[in-house]
PyMOL Python script that loads the backbone (N, CA, C, O; Angstrom):
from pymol import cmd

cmd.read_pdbstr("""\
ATOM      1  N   UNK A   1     117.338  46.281  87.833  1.00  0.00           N
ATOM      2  CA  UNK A   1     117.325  46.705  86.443  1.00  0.00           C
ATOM      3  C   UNK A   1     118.047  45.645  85.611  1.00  0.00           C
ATOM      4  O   UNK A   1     118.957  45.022  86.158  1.00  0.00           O
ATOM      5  N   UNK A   2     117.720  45.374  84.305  1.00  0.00           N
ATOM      6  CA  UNK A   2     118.050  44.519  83.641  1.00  0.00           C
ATOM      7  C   UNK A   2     119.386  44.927  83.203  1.00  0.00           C
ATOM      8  O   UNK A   2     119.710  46.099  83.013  1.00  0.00           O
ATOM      9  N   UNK A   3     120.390  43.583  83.002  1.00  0.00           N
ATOM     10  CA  UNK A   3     121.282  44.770  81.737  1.00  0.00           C
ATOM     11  C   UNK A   3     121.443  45.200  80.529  1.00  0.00           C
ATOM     12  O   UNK A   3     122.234  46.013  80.049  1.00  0.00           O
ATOM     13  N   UNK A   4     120.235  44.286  79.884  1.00  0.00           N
ATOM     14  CA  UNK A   4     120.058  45.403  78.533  1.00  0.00           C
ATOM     15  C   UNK A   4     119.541  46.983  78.806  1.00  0.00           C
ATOM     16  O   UNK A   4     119.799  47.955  78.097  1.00  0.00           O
ATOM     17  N   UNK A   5     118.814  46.961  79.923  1.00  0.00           N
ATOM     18  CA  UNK A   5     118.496  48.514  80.224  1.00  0.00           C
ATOM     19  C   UNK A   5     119.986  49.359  80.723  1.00  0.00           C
ATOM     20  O   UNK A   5     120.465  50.428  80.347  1.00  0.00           O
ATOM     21  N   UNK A   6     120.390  48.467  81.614  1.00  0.00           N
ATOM     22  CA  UNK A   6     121.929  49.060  82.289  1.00  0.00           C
ATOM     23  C   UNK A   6     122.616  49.315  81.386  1.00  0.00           C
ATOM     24  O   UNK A   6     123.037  50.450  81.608  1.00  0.00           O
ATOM     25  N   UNK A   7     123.419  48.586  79.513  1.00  0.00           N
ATOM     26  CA  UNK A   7     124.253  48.710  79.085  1.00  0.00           C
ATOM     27  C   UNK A   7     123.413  50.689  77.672  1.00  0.00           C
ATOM     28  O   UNK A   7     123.976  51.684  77.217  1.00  0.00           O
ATOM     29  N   UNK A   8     121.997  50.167  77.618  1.00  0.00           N
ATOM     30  CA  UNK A   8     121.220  51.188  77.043  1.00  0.00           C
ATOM     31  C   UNK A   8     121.705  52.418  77.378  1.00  0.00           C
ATOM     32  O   UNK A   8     122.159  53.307  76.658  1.00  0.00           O
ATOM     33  N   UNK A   9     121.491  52.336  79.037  1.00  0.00           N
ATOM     34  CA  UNK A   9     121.171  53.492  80.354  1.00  0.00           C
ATOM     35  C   UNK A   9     123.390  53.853  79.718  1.00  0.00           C
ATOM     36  O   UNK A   9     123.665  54.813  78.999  1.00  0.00           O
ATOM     37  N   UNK A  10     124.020  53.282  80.007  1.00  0.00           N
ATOM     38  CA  UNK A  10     125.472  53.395  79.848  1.00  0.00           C
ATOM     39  C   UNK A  10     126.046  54.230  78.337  1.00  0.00           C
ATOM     40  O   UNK A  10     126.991  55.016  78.258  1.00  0.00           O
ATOM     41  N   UNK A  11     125.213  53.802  77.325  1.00  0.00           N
ATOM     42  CA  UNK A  11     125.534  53.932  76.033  1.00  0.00           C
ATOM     43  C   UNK A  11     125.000  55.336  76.130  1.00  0.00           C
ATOM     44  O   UNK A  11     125.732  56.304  75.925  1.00  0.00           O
ATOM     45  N   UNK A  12     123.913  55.433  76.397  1.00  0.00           N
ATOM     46  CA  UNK A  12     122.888  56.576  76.069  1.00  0.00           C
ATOM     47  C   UNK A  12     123.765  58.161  77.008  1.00  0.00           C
ATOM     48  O   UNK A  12     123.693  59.307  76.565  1.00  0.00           O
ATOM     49  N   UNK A  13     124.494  57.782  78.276  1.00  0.00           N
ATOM     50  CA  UNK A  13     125.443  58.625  78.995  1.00  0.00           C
ATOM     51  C   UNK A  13     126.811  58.462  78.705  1.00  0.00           C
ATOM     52  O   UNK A  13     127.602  58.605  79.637  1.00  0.00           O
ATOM     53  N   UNK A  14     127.246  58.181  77.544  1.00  0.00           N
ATOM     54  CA  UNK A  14     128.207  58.129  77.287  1.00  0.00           C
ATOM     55  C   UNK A  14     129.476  57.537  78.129  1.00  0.00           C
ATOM     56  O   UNK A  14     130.658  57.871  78.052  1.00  0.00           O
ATOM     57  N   UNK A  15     129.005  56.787  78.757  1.00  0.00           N
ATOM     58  CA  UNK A  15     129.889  55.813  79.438  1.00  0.00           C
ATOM     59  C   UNK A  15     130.694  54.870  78.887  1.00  0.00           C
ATOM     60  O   UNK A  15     131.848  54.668  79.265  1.00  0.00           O
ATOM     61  N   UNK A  16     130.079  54.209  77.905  1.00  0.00           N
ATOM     62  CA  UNK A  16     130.663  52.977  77.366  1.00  0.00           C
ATOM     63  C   UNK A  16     130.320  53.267  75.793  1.00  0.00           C
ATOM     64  O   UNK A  16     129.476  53.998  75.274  1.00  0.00           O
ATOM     65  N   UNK A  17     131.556  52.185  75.108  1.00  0.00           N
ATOM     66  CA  UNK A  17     131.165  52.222  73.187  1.00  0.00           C
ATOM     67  C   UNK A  17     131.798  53.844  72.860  1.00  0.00           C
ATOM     68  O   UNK A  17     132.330  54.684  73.587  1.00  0.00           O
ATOM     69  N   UNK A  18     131.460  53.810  71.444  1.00  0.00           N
ATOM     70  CA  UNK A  18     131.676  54.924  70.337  1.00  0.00           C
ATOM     71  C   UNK A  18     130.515  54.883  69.523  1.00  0.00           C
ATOM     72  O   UNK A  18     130.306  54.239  68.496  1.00  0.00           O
ATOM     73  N   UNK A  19     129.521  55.972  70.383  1.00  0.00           N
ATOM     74  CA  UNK A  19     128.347  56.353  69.419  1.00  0.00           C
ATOM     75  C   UNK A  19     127.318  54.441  69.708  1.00  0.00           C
ATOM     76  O   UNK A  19     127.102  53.814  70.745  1.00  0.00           O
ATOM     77  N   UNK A  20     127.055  54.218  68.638  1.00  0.00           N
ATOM     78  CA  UNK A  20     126.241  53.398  68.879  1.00  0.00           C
ATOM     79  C   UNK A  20     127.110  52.017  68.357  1.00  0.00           C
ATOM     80  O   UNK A  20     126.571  50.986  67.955  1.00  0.00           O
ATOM     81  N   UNK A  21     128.490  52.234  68.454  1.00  0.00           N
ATOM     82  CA  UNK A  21     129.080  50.414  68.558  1.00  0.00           C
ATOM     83  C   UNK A  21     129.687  50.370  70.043  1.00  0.00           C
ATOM     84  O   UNK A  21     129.661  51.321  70.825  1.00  0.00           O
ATOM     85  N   UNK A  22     130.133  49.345  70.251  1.00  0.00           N
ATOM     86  CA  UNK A  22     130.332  49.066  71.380  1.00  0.00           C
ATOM     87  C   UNK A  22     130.959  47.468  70.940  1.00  0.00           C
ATOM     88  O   UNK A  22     130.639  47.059  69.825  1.00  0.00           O
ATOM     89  N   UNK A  23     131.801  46.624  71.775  1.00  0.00           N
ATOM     90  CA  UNK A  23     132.498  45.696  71.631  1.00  0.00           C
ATOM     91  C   UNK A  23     132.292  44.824  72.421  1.00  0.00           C
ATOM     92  O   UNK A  23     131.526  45.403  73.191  1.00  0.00           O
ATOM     93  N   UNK A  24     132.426  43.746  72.841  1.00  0.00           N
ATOM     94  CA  UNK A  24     132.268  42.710  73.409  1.00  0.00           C
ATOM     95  C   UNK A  24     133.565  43.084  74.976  1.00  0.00           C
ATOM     96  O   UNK A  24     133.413  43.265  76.184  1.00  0.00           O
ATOM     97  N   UNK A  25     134.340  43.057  74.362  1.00  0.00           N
ATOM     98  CA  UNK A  25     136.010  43.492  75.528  1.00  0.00           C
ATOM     99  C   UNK A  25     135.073  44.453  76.622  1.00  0.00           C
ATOM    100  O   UNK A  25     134.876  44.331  77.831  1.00  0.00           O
ATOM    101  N   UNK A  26     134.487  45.692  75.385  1.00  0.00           N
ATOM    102  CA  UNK A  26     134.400  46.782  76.303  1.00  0.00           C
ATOM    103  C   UNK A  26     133.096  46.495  77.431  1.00  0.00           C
ATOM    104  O   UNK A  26     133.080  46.934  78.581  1.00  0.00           O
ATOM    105  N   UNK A  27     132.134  45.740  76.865  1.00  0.00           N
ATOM    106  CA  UNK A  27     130.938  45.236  77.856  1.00  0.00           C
ATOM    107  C   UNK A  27     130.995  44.559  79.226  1.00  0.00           C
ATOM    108  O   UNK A  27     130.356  44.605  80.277  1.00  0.00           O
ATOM    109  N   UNK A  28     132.345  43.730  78.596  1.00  0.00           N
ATOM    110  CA  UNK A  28     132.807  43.099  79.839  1.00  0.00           C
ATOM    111  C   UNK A  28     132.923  44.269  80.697  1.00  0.00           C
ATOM    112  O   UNK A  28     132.153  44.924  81.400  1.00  0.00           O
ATOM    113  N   UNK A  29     134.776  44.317  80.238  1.00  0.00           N
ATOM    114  CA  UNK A  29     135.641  45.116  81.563  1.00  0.00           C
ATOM    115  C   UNK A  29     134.415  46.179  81.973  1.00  0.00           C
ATOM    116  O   UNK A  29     134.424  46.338  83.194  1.00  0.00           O
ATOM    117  N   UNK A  30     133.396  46.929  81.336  1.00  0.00           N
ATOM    118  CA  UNK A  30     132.543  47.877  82.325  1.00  0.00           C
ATOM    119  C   UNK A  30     131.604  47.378  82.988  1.00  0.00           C
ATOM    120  O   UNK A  30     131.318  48.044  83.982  1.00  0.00           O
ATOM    121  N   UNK A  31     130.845  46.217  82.790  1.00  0.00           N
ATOM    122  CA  UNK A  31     129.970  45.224  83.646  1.00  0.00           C
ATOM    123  C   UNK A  31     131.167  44.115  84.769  1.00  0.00           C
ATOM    124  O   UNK A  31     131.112  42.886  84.822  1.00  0.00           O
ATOM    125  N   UNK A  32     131.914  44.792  85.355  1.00  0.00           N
ATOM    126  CA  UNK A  32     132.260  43.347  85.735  1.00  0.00           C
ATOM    127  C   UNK A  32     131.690  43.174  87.015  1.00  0.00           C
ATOM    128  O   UNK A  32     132.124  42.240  87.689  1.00  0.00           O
ATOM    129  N   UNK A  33     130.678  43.994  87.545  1.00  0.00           N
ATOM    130  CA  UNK A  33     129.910  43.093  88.498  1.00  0.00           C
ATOM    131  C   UNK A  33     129.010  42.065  88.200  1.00  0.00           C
ATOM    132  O   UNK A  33     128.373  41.511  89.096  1.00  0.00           O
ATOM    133  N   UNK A  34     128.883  41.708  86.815  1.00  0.00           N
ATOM    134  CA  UNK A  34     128.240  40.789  86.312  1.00  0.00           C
ATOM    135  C   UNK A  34     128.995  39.505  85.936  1.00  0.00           C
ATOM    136  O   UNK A  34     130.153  39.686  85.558  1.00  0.00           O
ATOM    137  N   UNK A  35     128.602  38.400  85.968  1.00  0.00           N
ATOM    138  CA  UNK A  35     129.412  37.308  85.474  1.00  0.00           C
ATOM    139  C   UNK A  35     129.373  37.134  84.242  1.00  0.00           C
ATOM    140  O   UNK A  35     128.267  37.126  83.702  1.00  0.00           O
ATOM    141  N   UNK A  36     130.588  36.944  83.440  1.00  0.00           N
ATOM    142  CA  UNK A  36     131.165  36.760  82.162  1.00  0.00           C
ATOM    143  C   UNK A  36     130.576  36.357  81.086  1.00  0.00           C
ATOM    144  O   UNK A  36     130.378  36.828  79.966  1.00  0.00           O
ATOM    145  N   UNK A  37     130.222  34.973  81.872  1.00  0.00           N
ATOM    146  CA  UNK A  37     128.692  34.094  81.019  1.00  0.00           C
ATOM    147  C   UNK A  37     128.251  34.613  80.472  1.00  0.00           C
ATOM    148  O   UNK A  37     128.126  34.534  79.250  1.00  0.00           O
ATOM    149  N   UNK A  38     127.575  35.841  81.695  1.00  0.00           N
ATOM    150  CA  UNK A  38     126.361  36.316  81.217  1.00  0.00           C
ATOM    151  C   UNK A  38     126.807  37.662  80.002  1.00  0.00           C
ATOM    152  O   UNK A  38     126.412  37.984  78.881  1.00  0.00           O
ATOM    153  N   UNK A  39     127.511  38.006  80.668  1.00  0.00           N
ATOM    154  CA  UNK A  39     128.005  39.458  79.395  1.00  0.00           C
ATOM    155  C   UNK A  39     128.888  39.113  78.458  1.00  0.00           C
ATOM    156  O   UNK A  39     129.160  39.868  77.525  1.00  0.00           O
ATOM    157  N   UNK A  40     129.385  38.019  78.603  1.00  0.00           N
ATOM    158  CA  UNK A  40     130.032  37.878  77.145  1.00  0.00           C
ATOM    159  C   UNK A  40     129.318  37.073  75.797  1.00  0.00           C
ATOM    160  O   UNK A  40     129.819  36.665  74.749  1.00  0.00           O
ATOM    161  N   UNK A  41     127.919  37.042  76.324  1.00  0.00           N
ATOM    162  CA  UNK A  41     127.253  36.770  75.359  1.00  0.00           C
ATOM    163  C   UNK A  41     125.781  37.556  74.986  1.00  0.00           C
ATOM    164  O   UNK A  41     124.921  37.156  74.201  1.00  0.00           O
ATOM    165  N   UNK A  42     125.774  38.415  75.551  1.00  0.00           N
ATOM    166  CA  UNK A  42     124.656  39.571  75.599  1.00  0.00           C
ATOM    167  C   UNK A  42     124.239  39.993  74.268  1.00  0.00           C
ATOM    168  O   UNK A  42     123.162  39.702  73.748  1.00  0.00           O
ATOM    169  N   UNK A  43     125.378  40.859  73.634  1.00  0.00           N
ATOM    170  CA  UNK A  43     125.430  41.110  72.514  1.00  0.00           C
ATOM    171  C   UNK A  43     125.196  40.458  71.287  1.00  0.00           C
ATOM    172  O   UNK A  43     124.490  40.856  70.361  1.00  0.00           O
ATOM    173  N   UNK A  44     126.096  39.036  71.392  1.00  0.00           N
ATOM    174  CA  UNK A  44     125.512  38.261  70.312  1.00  0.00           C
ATOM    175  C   UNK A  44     124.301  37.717  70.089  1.00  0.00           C
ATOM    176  O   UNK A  44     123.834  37.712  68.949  1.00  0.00           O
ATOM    177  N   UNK A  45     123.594  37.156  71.207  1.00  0.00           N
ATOM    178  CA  UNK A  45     122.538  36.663  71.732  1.00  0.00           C
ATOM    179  C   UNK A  45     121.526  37.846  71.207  1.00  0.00           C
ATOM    180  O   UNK A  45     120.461  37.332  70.865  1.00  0.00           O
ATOM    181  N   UNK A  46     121.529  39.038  71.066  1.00  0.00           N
ATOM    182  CA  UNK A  46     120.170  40.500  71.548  1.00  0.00           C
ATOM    183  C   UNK A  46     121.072  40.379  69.514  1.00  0.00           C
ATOM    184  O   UNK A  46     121.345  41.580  69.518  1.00  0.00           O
ATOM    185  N   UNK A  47     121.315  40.161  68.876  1.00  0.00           N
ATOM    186  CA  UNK A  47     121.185  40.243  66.904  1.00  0.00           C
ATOM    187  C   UNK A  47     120.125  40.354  66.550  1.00  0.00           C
ATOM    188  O   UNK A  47     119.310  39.476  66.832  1.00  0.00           O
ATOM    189  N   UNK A  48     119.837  41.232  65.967  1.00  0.00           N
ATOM    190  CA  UNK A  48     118.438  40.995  64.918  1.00  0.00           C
ATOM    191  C   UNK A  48     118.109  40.054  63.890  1.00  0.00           C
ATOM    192  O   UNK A  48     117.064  39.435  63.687  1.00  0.00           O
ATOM    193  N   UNK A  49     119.388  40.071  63.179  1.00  0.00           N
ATOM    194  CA  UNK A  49     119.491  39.524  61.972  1.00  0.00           C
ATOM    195  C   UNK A  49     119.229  38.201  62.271  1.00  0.00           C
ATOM    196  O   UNK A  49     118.299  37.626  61.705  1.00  0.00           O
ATOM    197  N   UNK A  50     120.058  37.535  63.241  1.00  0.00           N
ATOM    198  CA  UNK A  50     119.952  35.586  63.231  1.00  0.00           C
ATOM    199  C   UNK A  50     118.711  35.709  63.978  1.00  0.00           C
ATOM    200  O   UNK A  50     118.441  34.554  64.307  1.00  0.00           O
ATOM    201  N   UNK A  51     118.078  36.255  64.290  1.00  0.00           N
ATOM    202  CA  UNK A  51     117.006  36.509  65.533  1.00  0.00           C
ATOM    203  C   UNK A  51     117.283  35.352  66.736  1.00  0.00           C
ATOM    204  O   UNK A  51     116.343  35.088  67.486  1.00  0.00           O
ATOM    205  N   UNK A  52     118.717  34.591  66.934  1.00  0.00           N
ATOM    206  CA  UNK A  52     119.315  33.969  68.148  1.00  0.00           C
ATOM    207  C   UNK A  52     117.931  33.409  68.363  1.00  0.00           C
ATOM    208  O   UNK A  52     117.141  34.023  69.079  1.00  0.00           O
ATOM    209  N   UNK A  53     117.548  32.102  67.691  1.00  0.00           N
ATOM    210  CA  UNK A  53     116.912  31.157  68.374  1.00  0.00           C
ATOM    211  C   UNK A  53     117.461  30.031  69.298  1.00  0.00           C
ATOM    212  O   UNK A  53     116.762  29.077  69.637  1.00  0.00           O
ATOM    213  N   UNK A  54     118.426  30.156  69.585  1.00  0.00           N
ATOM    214  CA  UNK A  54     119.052  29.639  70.755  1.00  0.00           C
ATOM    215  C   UNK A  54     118.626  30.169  72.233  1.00  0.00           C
ATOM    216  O   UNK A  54     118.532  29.550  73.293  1.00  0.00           O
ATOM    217  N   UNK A  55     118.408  31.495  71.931  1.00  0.00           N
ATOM    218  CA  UNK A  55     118.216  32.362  72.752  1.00  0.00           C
ATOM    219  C   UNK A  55     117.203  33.801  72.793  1.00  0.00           C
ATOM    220  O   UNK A  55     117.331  35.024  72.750  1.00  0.00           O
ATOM    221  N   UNK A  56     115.690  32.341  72.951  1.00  0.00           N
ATOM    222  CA  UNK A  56     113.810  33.168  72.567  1.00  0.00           C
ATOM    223  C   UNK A  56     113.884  34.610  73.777  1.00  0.00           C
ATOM    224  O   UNK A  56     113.296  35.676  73.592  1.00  0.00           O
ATOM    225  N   UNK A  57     114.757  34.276  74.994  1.00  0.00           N
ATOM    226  CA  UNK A  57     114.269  35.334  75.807  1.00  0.00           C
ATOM    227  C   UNK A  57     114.896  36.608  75.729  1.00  0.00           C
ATOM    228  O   UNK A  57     114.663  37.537  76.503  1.00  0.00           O
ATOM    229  N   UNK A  58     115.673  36.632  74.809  1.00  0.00           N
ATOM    230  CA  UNK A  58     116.471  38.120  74.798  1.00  0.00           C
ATOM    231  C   UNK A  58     115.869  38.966  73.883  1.00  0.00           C
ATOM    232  O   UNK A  58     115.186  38.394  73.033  1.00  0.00           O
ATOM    233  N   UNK A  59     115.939  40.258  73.821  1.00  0.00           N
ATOM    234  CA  UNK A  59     115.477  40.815  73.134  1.00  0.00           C
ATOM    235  C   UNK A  59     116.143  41.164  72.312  1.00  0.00           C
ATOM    236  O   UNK A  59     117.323  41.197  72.661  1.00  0.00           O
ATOM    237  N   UNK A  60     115.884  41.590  70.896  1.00  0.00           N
ATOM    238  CA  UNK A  60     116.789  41.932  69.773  1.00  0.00           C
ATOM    239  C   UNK A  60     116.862  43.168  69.387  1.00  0.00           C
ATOM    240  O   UNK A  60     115.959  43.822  68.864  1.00  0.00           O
ATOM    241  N   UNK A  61     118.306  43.624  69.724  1.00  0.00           N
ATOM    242  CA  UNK A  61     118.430  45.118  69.512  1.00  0.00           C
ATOM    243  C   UNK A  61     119.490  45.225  69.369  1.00  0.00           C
ATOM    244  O   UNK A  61     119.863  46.304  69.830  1.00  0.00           O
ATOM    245  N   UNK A  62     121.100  44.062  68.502  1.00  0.00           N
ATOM    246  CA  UNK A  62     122.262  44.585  67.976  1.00  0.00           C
ATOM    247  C   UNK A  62     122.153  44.310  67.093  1.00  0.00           C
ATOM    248  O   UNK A  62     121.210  43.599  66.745  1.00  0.00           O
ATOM    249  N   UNK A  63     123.233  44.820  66.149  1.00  0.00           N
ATOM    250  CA  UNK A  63     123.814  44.640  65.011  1.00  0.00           C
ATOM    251  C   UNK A  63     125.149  44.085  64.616  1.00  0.00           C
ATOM    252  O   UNK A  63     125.926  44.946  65.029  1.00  0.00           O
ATOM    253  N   UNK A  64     126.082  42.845  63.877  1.00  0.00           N
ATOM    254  CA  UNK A  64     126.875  42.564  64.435  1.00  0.00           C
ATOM    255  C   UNK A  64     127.487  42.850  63.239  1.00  0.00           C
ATOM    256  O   UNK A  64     127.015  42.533  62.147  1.00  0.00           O
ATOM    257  N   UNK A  65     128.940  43.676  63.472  1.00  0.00           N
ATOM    258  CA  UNK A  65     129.597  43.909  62.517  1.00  0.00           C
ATOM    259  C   UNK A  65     130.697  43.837  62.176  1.00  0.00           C
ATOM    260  O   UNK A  65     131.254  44.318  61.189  1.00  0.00           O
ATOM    261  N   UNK A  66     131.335  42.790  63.561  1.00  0.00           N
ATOM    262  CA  UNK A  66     132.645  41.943  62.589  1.00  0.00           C
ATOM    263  C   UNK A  66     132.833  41.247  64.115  1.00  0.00           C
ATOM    264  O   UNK A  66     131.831  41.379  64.818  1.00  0.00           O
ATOM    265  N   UNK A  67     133.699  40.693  64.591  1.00  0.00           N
ATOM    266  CA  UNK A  67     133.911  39.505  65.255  1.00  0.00           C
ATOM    267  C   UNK A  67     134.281  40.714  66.663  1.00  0.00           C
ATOM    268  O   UNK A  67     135.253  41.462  66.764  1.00  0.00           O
ATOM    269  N   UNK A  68     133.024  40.522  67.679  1.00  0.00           N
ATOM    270  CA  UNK A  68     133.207  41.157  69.117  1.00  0.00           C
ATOM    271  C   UNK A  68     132.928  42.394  68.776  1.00  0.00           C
ATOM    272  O   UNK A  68     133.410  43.191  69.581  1.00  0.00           O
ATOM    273  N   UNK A  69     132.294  42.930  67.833  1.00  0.00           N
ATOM    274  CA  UNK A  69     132.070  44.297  67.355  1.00  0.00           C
ATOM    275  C   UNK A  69     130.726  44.437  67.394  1.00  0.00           C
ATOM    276  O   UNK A  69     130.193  43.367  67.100  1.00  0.00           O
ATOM    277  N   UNK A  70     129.814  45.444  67.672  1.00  0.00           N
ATOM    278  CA  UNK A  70     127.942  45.581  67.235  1.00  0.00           C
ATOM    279  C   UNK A  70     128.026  46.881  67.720  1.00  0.00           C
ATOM    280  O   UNK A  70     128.704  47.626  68.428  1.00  0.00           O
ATOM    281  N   UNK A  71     126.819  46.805  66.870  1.00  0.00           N
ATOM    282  CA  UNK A  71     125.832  48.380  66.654  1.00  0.00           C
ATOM    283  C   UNK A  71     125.118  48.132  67.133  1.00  0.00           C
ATOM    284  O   UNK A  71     124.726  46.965  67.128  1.00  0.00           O
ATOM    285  N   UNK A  72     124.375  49.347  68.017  1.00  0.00           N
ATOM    286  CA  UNK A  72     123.170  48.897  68.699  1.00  0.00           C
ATOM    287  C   UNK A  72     121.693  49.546  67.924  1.00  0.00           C
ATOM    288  O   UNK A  72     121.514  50.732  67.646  1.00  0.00           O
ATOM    289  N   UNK A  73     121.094  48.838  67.772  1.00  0.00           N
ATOM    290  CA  UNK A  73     119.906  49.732  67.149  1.00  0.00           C
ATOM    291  C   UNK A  73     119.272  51.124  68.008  1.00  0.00           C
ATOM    292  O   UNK A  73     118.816  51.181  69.150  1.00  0.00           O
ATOM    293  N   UNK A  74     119.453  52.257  66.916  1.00  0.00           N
ATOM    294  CA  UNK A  74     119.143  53.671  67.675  1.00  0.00           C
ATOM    295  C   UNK A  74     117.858  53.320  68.108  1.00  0.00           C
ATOM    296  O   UNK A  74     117.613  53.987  69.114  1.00  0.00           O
ATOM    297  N   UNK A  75     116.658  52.377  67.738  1.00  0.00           N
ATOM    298  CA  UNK A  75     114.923  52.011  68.338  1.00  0.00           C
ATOM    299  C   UNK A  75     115.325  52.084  69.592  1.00  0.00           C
ATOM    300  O   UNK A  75     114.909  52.764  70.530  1.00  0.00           O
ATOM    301  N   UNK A  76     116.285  51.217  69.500  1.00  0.00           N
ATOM    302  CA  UNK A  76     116.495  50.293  71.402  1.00  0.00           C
ATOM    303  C   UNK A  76     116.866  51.725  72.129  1.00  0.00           C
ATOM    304  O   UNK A  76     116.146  51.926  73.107  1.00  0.00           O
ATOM    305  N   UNK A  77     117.967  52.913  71.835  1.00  0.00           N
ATOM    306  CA  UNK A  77     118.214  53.585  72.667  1.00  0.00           C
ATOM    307  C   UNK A  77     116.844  54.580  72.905  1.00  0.00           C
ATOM    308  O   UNK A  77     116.370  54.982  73.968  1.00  0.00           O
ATOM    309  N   UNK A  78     116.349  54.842  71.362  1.00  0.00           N
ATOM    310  CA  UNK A  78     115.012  55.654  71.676  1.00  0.00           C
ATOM    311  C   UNK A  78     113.979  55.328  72.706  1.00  0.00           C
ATOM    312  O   UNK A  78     113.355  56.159  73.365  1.00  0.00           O
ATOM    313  N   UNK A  79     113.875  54.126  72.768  1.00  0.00           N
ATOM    314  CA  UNK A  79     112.760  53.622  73.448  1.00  0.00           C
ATOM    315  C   UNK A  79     113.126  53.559  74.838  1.00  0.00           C
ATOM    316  O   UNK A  79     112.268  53.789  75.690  1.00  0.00           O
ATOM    317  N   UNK A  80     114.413  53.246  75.188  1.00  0.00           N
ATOM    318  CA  UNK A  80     115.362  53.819  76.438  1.00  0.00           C
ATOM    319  C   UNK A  80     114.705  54.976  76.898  1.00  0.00           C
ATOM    320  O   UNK A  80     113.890  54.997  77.820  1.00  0.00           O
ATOM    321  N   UNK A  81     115.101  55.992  76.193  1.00  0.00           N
ATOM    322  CA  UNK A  81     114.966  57.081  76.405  1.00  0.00           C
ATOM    323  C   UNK A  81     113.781  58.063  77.037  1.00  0.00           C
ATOM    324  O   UNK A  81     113.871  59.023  77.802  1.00  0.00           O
ATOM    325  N   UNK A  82     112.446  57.327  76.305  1.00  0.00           N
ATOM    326  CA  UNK A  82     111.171  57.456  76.230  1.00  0.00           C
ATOM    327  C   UNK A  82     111.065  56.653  77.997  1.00  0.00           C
ATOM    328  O   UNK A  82     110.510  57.275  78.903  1.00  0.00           O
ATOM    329  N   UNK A  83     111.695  55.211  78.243  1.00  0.00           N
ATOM    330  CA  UNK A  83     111.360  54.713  79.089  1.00  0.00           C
ATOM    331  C   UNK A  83     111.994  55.687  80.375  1.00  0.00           C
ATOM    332  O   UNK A  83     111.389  55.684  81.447  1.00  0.00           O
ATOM    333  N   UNK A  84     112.990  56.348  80.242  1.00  0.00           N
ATOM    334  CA  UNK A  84     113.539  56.993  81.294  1.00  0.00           C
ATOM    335  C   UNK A  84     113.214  58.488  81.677  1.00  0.00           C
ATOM    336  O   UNK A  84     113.716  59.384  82.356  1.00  0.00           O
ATOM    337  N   UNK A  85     112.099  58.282  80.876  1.00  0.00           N
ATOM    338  CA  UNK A  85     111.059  59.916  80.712  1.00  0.00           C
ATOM    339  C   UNK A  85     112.099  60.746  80.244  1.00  0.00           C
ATOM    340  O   UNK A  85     112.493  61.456  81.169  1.00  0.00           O
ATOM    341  N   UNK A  86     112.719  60.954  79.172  1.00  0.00           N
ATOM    342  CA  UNK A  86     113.711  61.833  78.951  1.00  0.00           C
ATOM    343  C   UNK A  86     113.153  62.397  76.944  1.00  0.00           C
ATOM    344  O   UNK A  86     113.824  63.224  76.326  1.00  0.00           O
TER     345      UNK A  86
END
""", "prot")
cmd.dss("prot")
cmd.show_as("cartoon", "prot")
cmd.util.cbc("prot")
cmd.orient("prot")
């Protein structure tokens, strides 16, 4: 499973974040079977707004709202949701 689905799948069970923000700190310390690299740039990288052409393969589904801070777009969890037959 990917971890935009894993951090979705997390948000959506109330595991991780407040409602639909979530922080950069907090992505880490709950992914840390993942390497750092990779999750400490997840969030910024998946923006809508800059649409991160640095970075064509991610998909765009945060919102960034102050430094290590984002919203996740409610689409992304809906479509989660739909994907997890729920």
């Amino acid at each position: 499973m990917a971890l935009r689905e894993r951090l979705l799948d997390a948000i959506l069970d109330g595991e991780i974040g407040q409602g639909l923000v979530i922080t950069r700190q907090e992505l880490i310390r709950y992914f840390r079977d993942v390497n750092e690299a990779t999750t400490g740039v997840l969030l910024s990288n998946s923006e809508l707004t800059t649409g991160a052409p640095h970075s064509p393969t991610y998909t765009h589904f945060t919102q960034r709202l102050s430094e290590g801070r984002y919203r996740i777009h409610p689409t992304a969890l809906a479509e989660r949701l739909i994907e997890r037959g729920e």
